[in-house]
C-alpha positions in Angstrom: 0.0 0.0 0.0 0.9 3.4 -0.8 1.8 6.0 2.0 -1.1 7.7 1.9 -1.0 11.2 5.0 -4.9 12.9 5.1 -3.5 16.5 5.2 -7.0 17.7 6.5 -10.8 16.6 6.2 -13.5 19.5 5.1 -17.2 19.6 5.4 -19.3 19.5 2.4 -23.0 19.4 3.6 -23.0 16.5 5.7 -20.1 14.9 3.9 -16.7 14.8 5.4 -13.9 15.2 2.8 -10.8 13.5 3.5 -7.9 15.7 1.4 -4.7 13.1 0.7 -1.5 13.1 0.0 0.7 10.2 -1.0 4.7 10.8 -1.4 5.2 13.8 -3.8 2.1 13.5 -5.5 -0.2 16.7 -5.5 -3.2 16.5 -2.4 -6.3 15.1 -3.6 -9.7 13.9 -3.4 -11.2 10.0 -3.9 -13.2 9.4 -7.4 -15.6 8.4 -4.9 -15.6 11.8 -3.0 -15.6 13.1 -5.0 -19.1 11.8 -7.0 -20.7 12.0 -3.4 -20.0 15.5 -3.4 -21.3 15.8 -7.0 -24.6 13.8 -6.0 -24.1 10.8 -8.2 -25.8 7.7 -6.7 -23.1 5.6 -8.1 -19.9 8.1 -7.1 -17.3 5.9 -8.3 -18.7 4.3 -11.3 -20.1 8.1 -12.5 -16.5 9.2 -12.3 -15.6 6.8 -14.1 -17.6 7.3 -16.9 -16.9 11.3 -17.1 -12.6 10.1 -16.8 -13.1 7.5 -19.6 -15.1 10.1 -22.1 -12.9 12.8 -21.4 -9.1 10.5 -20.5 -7.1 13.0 -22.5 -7.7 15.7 -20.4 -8.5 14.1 -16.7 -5.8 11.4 -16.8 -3.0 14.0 -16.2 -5.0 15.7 -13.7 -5.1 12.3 -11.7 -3.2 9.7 -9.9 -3.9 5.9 -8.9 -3.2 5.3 -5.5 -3.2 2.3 -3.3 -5.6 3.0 -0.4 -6.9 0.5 2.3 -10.7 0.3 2.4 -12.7 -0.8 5.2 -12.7 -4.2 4.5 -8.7 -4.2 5.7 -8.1 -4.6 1.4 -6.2 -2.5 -0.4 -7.5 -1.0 -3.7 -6.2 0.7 -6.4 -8.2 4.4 -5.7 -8.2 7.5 -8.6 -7.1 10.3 -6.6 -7.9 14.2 -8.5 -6.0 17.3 -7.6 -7.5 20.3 -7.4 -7.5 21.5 -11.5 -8.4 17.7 -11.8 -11.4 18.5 -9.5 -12.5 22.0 -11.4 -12.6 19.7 -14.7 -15.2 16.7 -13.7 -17.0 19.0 -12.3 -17.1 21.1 -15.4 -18.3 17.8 -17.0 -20.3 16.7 -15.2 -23.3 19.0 -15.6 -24.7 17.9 -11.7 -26.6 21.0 -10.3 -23.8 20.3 -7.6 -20.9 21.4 -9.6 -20.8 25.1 -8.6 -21.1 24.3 -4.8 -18.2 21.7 -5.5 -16.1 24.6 -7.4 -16.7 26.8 -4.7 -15.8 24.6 -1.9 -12.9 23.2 -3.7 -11.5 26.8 -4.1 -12.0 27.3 -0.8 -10.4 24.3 1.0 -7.6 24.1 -1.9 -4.0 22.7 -1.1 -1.1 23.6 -2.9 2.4 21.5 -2.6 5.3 24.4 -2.3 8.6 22.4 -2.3 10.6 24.2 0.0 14.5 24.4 0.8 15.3 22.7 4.6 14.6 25.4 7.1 13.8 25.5 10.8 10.9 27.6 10.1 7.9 28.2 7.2 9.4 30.5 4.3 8.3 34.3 5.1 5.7 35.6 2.5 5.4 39.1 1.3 2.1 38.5 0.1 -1.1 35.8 0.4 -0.7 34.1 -2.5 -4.8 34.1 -2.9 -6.0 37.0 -1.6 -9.4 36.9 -2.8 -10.3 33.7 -1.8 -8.2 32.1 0.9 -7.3 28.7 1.3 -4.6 26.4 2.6 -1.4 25.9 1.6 0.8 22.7 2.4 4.6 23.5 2.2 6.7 20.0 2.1 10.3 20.4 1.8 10.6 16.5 0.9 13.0 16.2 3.5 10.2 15.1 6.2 9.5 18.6 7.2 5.7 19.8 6.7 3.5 22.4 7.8 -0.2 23.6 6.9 -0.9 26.9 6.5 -4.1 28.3 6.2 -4.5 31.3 3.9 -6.5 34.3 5.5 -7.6 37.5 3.5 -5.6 39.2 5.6 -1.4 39.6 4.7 1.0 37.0 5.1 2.0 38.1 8.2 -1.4 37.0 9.5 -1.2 33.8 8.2 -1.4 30.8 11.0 0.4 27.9 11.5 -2.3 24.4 11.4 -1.8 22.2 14.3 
């Protein structure tokens, strides 16, 4: 199985969104998360369908991951980034899709490799402003840290425990 870290879990209605991370891939969502977000009585199979008709485009956008389900098995699990994200939903054509867009803005992670430090890199400026966020810096050296983006500067920026 794949090293898989949840880097943080959001709320989507009454859903519970577990964002992943696996080695120095991007931080993701489940195909099936992502279809349960989208309101798709068969998540993972209605994913699927919009990845097959559209592979070109989503398959970049996407890694397979080893993840262990509840049944103590491991299966091989389509994991989306965040652009990967913005294009199923833009395919889909759920009446979902905006509130997914919105939240996925909203709760995105970015990967920043970083140089080993002691401390998280000092920003001049949010890089989102406009619609906050989190950022998770990884130096690939072991060292991580979450920030979450504010509207306010950097300097106002807090660390995630």
């Amino acid at each position: 199985m794949t090293n898989i870290q949840r880097i943080l879990t959001a709320r989507f209605g009454s859903l519970a969104i577990d964002v992943v991370k696996a080695g120095h891939t991007e931080p993701g969502i489940t195909r099936k998360q992502l279809g349960e977000m989208l309101g798709y009585s068969d998540p993972a199979k209605a994913i699927d369908n919009i990845h097959q008709r559209n592979r070109e485009r989503l398959n970049p956008l996407s890694v397979t991951l080893k993840m262990r389900a509840t049944d103590g098995k491991d299966y091989e699990t389509k994991v989306y980034g965040f652009k990967g994200v913005l294009e199923v939903c833009r395919y889909s054509n759920q009446p979902k899709a905006n509130a997914v867009i919105d939240m996925a803005i909203r709760e995105r992670v970015i990967t920043l490799p970083i140089p080993k430090t002691d401390c998280l890199p000092y920003l001049d400026e949010p890089l989102a402003p406009e619609v906050g966020g989190r950022i998770y810096i990884d130096d690939y050296n072991g060292n991580e840290a979450a920030v979450e983006m504010a509207t306010a500067p950097a300097t106002e920026w807090r660390e995630r425990t």
